[in-house]
C-alpha positions as CSV (number, residue, x, y, z in Angstrom):
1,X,11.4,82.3,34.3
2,X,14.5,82.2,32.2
3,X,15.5,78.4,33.9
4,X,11.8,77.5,33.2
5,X,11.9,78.3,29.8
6,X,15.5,76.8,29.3
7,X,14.1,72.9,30.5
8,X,11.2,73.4,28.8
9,X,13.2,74.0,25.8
10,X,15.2,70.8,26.7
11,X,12.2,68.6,27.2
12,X,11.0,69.6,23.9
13,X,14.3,69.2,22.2
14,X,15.0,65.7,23.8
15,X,11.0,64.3,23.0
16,X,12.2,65.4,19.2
17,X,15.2,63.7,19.3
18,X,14.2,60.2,20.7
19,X,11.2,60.8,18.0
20,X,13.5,61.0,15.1
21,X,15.6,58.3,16.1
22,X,13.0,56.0,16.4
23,X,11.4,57.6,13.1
24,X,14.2,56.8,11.3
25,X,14.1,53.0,12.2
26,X,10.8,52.9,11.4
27,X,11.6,54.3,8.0
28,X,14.6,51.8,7.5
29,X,12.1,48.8,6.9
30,X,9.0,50.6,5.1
31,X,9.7,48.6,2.0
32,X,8.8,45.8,4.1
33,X,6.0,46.7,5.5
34,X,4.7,48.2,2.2
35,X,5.2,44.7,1.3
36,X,3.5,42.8,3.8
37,X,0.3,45.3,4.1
38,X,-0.1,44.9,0.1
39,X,0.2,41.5,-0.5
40,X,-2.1,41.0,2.7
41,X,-4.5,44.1,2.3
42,X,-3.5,45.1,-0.8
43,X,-2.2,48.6,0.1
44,X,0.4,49.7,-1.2
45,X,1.1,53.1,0.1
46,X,1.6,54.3,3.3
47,X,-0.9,56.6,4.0
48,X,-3.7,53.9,3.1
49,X,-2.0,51.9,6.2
50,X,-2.8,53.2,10.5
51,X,-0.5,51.3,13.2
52,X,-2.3,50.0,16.2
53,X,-2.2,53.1,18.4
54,X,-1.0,51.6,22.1
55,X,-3.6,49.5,23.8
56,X,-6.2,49.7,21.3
57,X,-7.1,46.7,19.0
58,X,-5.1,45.3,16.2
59,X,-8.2,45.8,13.9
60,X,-11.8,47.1,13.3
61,X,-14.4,45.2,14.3
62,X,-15.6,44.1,11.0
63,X,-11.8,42.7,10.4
64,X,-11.7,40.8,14.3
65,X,-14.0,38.2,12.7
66,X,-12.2,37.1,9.6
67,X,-8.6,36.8,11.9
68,X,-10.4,33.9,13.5
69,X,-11.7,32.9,10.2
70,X,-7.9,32.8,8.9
71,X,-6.7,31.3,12.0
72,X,-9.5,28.6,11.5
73,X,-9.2,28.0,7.6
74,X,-5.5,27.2,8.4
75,X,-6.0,24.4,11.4
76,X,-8.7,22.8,9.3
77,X,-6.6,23.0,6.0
78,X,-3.6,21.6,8.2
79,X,-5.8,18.7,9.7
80,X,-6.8,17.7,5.7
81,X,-3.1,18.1,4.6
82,X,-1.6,15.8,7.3
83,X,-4.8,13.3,7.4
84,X,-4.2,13.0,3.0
85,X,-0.4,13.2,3.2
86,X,-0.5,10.4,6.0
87,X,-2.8,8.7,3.6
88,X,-0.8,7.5,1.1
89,X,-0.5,4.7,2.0
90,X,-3.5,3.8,0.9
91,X,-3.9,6.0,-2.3
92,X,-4.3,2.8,-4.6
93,X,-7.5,2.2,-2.6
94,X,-8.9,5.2,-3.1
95,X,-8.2,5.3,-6.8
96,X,-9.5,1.8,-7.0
97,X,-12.7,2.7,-5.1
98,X,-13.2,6.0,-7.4
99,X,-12.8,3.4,-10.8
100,X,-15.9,1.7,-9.4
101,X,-18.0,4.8,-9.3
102,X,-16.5,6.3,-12.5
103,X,-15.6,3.7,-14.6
104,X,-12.5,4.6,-15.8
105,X,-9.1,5.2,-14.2
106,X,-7.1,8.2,-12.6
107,X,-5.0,9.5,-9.6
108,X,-7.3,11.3,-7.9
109,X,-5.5,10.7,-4.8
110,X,-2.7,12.6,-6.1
111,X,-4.9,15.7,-7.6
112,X,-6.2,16.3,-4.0
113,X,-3.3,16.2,-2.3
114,X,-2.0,18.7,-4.7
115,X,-5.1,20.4,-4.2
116,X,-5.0,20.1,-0.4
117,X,-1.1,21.4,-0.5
118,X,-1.4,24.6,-2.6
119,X,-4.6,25.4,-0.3
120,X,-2.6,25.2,3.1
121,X,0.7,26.9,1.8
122,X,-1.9,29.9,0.2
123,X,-3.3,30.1,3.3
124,X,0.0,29.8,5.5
125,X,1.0,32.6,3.6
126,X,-1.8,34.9,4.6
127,X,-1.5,33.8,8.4
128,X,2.6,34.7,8.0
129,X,1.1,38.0,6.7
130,X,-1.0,39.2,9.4
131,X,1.6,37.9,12.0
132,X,4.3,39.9,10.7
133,X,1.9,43.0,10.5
134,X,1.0,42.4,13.8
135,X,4.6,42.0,14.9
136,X,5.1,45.7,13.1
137,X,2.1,47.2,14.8
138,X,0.3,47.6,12.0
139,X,-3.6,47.2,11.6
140,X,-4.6,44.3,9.9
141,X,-7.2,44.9,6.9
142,X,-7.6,41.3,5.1
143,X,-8.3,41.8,1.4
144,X,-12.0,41.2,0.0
145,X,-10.4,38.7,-2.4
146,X,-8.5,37.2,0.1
147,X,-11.6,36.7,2.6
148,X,-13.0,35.0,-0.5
149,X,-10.1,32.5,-0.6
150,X,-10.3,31.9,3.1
151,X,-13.8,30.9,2.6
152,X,-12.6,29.0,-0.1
153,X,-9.9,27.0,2.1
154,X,-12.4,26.3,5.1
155,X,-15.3,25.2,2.6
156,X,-13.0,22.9,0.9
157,X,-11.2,21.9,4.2
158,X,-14.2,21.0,5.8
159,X,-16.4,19.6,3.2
160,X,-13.4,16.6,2.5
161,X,-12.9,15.9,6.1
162,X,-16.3,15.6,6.3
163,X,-16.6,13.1,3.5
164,X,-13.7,10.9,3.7
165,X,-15.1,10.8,7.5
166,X,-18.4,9.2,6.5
167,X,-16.9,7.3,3.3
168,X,-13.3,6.4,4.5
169,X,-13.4,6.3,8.5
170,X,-10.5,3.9,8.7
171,X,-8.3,6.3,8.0
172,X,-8.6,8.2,11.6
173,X,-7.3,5.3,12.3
174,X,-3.9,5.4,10.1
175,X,-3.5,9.4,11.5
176,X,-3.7,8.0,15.1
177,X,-0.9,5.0,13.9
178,X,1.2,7.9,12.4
179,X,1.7,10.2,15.9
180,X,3.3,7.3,17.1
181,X,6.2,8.2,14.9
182,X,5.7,12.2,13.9
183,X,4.4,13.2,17.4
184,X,8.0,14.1,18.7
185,X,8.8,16.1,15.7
186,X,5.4,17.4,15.6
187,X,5.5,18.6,19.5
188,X,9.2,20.2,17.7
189,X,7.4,22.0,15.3
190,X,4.9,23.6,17.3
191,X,7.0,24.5,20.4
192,X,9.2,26.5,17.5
193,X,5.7,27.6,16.2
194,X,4.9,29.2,19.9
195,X,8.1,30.4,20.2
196,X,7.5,32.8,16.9
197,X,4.3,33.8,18.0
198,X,6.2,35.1,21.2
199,X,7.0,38.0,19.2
200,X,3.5,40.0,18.0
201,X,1.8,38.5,21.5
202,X,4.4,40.1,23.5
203,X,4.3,43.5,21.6
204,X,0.6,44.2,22.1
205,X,0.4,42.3,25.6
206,X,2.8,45.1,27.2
207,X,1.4,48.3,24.7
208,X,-1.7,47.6,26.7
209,X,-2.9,49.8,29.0
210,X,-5.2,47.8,30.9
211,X,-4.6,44.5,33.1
212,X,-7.5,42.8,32.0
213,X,-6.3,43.3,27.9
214,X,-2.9,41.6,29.0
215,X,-4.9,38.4,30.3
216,X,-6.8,38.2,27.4
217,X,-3.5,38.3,25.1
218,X,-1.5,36.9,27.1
219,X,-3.6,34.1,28.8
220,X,-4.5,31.8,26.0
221,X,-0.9,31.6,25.0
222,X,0.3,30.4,27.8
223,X,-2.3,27.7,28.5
224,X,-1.7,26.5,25.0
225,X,2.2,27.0,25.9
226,X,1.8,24.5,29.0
227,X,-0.4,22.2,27.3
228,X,2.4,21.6,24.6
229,X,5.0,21.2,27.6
230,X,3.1,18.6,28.6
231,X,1.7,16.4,25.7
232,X,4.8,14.2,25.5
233,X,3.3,12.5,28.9
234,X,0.4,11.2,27.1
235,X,3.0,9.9,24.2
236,X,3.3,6.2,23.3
237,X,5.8,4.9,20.8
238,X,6.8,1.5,19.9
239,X,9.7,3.0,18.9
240,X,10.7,4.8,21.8
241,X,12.4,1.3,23.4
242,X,15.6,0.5,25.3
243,X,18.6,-0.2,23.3
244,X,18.7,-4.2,21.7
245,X,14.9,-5.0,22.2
246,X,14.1,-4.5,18.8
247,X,12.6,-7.8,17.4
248,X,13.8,-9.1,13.7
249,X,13.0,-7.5,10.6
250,X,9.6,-8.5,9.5
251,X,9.0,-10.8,6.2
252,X,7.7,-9.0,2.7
253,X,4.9,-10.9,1.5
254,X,4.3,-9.4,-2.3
255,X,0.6,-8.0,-2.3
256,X,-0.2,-9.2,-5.7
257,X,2.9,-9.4,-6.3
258,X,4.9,-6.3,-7.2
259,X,1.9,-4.5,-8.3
260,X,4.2,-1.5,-8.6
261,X,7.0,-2.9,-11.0
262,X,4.3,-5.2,-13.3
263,X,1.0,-5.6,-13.9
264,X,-0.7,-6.9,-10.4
265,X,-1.5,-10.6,-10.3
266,X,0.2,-12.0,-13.3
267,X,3.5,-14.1,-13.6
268,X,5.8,-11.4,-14.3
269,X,4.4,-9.6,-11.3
270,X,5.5,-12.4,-8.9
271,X,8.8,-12.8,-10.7
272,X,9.4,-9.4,-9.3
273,X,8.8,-10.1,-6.0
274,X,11.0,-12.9,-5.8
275,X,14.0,-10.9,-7.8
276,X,13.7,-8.1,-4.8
277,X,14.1,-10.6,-1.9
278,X,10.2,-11.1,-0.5
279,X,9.4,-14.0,1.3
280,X,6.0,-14.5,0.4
281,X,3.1,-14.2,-2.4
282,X,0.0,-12.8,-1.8
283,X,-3.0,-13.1,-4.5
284,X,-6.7,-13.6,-5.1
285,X,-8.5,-16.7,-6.6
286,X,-11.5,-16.6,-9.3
287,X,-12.9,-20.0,-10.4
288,X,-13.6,-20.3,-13.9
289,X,-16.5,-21.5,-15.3
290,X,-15.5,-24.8,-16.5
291,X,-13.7,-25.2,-12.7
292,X,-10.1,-23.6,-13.5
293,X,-9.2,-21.4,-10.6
294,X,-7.4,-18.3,-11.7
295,X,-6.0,-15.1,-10.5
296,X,-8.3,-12.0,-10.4
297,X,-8.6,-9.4,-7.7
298,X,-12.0,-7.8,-8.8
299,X,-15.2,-9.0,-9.9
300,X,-15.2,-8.1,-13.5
301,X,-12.2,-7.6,-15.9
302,X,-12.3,-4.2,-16.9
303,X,-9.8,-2.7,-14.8
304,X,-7.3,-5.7,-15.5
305,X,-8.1,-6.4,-18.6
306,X,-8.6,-5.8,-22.8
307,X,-12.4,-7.3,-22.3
308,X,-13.7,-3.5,-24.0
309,X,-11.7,-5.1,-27.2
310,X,-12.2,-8.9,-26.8
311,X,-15.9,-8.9,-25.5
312,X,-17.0,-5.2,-25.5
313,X,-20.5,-6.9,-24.9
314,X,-19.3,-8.5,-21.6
315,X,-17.3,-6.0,-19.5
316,X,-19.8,-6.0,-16.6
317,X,-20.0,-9.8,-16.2
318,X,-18.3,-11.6,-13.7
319,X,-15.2,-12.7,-14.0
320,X,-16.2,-16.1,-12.9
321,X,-19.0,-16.7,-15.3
322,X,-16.6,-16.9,-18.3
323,X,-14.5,-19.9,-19.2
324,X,-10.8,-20.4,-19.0
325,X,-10.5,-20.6,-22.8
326,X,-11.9,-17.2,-23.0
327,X,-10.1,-15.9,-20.5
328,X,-6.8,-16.7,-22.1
329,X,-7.7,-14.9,-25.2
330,X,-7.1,-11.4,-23.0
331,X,-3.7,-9.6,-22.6
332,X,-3.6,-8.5,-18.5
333,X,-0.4,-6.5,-18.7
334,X,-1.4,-3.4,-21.0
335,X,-3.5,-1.7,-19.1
336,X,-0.6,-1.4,-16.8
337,X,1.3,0.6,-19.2
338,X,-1.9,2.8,-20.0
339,X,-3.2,3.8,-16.8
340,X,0.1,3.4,-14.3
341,X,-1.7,2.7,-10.9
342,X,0.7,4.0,-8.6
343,X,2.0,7.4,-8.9
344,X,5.3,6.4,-7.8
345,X,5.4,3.9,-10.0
346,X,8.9,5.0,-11.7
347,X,9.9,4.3,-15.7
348,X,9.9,1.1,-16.4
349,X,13.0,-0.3,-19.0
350,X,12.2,-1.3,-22.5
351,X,12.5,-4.4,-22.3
352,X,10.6,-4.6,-18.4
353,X,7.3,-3.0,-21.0
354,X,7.7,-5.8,-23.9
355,X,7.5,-8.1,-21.0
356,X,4.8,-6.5,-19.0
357,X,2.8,-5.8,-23.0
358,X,2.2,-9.7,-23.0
359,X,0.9,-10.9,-19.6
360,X,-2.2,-12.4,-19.7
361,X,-4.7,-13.9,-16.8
362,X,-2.2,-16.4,-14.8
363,X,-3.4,-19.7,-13.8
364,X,-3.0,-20.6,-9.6
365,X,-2.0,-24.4,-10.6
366,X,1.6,-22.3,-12.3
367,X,1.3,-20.3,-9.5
368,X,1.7,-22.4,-6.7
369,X,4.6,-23.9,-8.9
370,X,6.7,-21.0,-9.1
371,X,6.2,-20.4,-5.3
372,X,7.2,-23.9,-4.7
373,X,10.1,-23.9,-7.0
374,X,11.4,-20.7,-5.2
375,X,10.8,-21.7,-1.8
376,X,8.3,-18.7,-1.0
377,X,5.2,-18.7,0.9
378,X,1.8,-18.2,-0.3
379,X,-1.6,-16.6,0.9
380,X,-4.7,-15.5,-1.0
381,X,-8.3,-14.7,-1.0
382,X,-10.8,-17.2,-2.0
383,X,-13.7,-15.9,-3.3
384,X,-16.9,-17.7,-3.8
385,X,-18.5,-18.0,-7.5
386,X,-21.6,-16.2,-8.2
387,X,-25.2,-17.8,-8.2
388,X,-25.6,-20.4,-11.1
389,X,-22.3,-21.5,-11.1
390,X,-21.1,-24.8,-11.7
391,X,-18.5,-24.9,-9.0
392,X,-20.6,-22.4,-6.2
393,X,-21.4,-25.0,-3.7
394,X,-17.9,-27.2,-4.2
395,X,-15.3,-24.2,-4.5
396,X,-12.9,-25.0,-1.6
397,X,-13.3,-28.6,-3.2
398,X,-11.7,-27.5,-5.9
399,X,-8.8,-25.3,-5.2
400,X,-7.8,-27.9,-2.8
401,X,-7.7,-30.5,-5.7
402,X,-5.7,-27.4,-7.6
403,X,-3.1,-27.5,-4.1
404,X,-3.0,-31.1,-3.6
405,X,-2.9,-32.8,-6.9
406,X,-1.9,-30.5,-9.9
407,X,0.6,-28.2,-8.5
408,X,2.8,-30.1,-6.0
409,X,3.5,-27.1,-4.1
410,X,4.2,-28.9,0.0
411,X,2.0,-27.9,2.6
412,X,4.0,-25.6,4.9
413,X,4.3,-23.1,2.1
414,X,0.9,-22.6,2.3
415,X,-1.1,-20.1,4.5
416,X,-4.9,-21.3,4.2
417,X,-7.0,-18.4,4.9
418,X,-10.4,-18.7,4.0
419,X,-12.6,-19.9,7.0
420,X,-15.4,-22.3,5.5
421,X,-15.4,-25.4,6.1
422,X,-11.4,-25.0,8.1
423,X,-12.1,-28.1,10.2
424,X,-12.6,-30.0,6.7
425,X,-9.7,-28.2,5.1
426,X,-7.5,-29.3,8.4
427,X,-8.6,-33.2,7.7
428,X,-7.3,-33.6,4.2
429,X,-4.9,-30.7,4.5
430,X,-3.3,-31.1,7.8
431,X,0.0,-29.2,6.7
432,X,-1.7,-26.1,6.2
433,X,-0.2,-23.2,8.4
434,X,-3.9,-22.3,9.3
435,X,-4.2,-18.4,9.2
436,X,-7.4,-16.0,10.5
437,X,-8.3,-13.4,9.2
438,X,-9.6,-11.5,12.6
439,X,-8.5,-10.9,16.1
440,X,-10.2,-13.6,18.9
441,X,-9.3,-14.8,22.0
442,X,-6.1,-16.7,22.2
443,X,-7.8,-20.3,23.4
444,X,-9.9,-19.9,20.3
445,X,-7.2,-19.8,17.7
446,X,-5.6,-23.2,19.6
447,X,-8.4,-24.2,19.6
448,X,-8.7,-24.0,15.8
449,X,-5.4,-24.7,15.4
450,X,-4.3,-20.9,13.7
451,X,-0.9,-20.6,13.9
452,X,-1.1,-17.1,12.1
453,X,-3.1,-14.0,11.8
454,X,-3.8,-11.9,9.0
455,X,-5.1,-8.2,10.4
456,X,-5.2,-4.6,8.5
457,X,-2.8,-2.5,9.5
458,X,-5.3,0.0,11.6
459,X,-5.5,-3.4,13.8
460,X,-2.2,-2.9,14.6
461,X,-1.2,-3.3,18.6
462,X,2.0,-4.3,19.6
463,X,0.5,-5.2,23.1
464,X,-1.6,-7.8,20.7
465,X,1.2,-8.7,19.1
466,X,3.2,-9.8,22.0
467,X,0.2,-11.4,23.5
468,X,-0.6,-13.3,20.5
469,X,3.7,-14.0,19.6
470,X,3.3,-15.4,23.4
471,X,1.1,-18.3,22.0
472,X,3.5,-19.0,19.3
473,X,0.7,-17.1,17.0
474,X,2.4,-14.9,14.7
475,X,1.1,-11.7,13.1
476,X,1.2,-10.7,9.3
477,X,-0.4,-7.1,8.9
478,X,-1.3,-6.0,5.3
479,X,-1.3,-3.2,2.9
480,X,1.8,-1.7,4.2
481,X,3.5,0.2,1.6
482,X,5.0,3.4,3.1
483,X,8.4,3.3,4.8
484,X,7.1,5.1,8.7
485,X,4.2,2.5,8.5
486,X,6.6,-0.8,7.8
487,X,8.6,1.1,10.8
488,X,5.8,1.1,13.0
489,X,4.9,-2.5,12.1
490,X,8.7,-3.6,12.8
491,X,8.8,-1.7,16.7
492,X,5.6,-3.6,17.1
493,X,6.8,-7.2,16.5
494,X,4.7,-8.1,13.3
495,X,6.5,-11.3,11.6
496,X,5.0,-10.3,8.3
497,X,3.8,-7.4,6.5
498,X,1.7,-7.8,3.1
499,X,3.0,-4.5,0.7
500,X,3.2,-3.1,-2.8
501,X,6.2,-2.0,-2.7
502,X,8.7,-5.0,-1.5
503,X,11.5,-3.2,-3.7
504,X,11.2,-0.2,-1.4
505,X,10.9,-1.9,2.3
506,X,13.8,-4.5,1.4
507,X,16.0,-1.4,1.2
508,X,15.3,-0.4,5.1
509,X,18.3,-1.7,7.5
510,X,16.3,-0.5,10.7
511,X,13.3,1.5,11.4
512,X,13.1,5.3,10.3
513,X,12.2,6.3,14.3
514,X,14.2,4.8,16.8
515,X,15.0,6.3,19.9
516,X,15.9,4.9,23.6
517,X,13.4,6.8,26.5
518,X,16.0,8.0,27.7
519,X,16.9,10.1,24.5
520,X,13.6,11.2,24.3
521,X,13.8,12.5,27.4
522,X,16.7,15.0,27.1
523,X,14.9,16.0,23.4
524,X,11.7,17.2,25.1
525,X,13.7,18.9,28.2
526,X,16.0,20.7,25.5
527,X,13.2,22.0,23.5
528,X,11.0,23.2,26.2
529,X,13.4,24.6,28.2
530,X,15.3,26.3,25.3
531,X,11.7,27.4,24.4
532,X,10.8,29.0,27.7
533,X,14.4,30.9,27.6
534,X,13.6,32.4,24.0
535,X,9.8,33.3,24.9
536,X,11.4,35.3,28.3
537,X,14.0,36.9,26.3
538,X,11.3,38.4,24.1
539,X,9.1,39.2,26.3
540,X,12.1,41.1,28.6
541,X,13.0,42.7,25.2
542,X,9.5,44.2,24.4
543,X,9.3,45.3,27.7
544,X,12.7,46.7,27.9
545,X,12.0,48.9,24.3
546,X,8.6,50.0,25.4
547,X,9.8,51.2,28.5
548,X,13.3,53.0,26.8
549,X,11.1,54.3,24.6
550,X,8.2,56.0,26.5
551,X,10.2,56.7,29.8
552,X,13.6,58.1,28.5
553,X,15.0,61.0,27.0
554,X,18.6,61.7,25.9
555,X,21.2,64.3,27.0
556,X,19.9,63.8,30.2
557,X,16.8,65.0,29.3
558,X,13.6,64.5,32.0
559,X,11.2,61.5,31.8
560,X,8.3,62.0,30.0
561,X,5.3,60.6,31.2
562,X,3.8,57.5,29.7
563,X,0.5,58.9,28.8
564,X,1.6,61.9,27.0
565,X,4.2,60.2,25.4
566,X,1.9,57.6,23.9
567,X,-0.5,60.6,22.7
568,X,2.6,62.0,20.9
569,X,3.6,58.8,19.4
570,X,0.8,58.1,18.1
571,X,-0.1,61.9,16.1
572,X,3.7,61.0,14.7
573,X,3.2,57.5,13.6
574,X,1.4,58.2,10.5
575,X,3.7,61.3,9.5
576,X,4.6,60.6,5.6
577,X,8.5,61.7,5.9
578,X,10.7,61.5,8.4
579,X,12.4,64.4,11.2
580,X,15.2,66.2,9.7
């Protein structure tokens, strides 16, 4: 009896000392778990708070339908944050195509994309939240306010996916361009993601008591796990390529010239180009009237423009239908200063805004001068005048009197682009460096004599461009204004890009993603198998602690069983102070 009593003695003694100890590293980091629980649930104290008792649920099971809410919000709010942020390359487009609607002129690219970025890192934070109470045991309780933001997120997330689908679905497109240069540090990010998640998935997965709990935890990480080892076998880069088979640097053709340094489309604009090193001027042709072709991207001159002061009367009339005279009474450079069309637009010096204060409409006779004088080639858009005007039926007539006659600009500078009436254009223009503005079969571009083509960017294939460059057909791809996208074009083989920003792209001495197969090859390895090495170590540590702690007592106490041990954990877990 007296033996009995002196181990039962010892077993109690030991159970109390293994609880205090680990009491009292609980109680070490309750300031951060006060923390965590009140910004997340917004309880601050520690009796409002219940740990997950072993094998049970993290949370009620009102809260296990907003975790997949939260979890939802964020992937959606990530898809709209890389999809915008990928995007701005074409930001100016969107702006532009907003002016139409509205009628007057912001950056409403830039508002959403700050909009789209406080969203995501608001509800990042909330995700970071409940994974670090879950790492702690804790039970999750999401906020009413904060399951009002999450509904927020997802609404918003959603609902502009949704529209820039339907009103702007080119720009899948420019997301599926950009994996060929983020996917390797994406597939980096989310490897080191999984890795994290290691931690809470590995504490509850071995707290379960039952088999089938542990496949449900630990099942869908896995097969996400494996599908992430994987992925880089479905990757294609350009710019994953053997060592010395990049192709040159390809030219800068100024899109309106440097659209981001001066007022688009004007003389001061081109002047730009030229000072930064571009090899080419890109513009678009109005005819006048009284039959003088001019420079003017969109069909009225409001955006370009003073027309509210000159002719308030007249701001929604073609710009065609007024004459030249009339058109040389308007200033085209201070809306440039008012209204700053690019938000990386930069300051401009004092005496870069007197200049940019007196541009007005330029005409393409002194056009074509200055591109002759300066050796540079020259592409633009002819657009057709409006019914009831003089020169609708004998337009290409005219600017090819303008090419030939008045501005002496020779031949081979220019790249003739529009396609009415080519083989007539070809006759009395012969050294023209023909140029389409689609994709076709090779024998029909002999055939017609196109030495060039002129594609979007989301046409971009470097298999096309090889196949094409293989016909002595060469490639210019246009807008390309953002540094991974003028990469991309340059692994590809384009000769030419089209770009606002030729002061930027001049600047680039070799692509910003460049690596041989080979290196790729030992990246990926590296970070999957340093991945699986971390995920086993904390999984072997969980299981290690969960078994020290259930299984063994000190002083060479007995084991405890796991059942009763778990019982007497739990009735402890919540005790407001700790063992002395």
């Amino acid at each position: 009896m007296e033996a009995s009593s002196t181990s039962l003695k010892r077993l109690k003694f030991g159970k109390l000392k293994v609880v205090r100890r680990r009491l009292l590293q609980r109680y070490e980091h309750q300031p951060f778990i006060s923390c965590l629980a009140g910004f997340y649930s917004c309880r601050w104290k520690r009796y409002q708070r219940r740990r997950t008792e072993p094998g049970k649920c993290c949370c009620k099971t009102r809260e296990c339908v907003f975790f997949p809410l939260l979890v939802g919000a964020f992937c959606f709010s990530l898809v709209f944050l890389y999809m915008w942020g990928e995007a701005k390359n074409d930001y100016n487009n969107f702006d532009w195509y907003n002016y139409g609607n509205l009628g007057f002129w912001f950056l409403w690219s830039l508002v959403l994309l700050i909009v789209a970025a406080i969203l995501f890192m608001y509800i990042t934070l909330l995700l970071v939240l409940a994974m670090c109470l879950l790492a702690e045991g804790q039970q999750l309780y999401l906020h009413w306010s904060h399951k009002i933001g999450t509904f927020v997120v997802l609404g918003f997330s959603i609902t502009a996916l949704f529209i820039l689908s339907v009103l702007w679905g080119d720009q899948w497109k420019t997301v599926r361009l950009s994996f060929q240069i983020t996917a390797p540090y994406l597939h980096v990010g989310a490897i080191t993601i999984m890795v994290l998640l290691a931690w809470p998935v590995a504490l509850h997965a071995i707290r379960a008591d039952k088999k089938v709990v542990q496949v449900i935890i630990v099942g869908p990480y896995l097969a996400i796990l494996l599908f992430l080892f994987l992925i880089p076998l479905g990757m294609y880069s350009p710019c994953i390529r053997e060592m010395g088979t990049l192709g040159p640097k390809p030219a800068l053709i100024g899109h309106r010239g440097a659209p981001m340094l001066a007022p688009e489309n004007t003389e001061m604009s081109f002047q730009k180009t030229i000072e930064h090193g571009g090899d080419g001027l890109e513009t678009d042709v109005t005819i006048s009237y009284d039959g003088v072709p001019f420079l003017m991207h969109d069909s009225t001159l409001r955006r370009t423009t003073n027309i509210k002061e000159v002719y308030p009367n007249d701001t929604a009339q073609n710009a065609a239908l007024f004459s030249w005279d009339a058109l040389e009474e308007l200033n085209a450079g201070t809306w440039f200063l008012k209204d700053k069309p690019f938000s990386c637009m930069g300051s401009l010096s004092r005496a870069d805004q007197n200049q940019a204060m007196n541009q007005s409409i330029y005409k393409l006779s002194n056009f074509l001068r200055l591109a002759d004088s300066q050796n540079k080639l020259v592409i633009f858009d002819l657009y057709r005048p409006p019914e009831k005007h003089p020169y609708r039926n004998s337009w290409i007539n005219r600017t090819l009197e303008v090419i030939l006659s008045e501005s002496g600009i020779r031949p081979h500078l220019v790249l003739w682009l529009e396609n009415d009436m080519r083989s007539f254009v070809q006759s009395v223009a012969p050294g023209f460096q023909q140029t389409m503005g689609s994709k076709a079969p090779v024998e029909d571009l002999l055939m017609d004599n196109i030495v060039k083509l002129n594609l979007a960017y989301t046409e971009m294939s470097s298999e096309d461009i090889r196949k094409y460059a293989e016909a002595n057909i060469t490639t210019n791809l246009y807008v390309v204004n953002e540094p991974w996208l003028f990469s991309l074009a340059w692994c590809s083989g384009a000769h030419s890009v089209t770009t606002n920003a030729v002061h930027t792209l001049k600047n680039l001495s070799q692509p910003l993603f460049l690596m041989t197969p080979q290196q790729y090859n030992i990246m990926w390895i590296l970070t999957d198998l340093t991945s699986v090495l971390l995920i086993s170590l904390i999984f072997a540590l969980h299981w290690w602690r969960e078994r020290s702690f259930s299984c063994c007592a000190p002083d060479g106490g007995p084991m405890l069983e796991s059942g009763t041990y778990n019982k007497f954990r739990t009735e402890l877990s919540d005790m407001p102070a700790v063992l002395a």
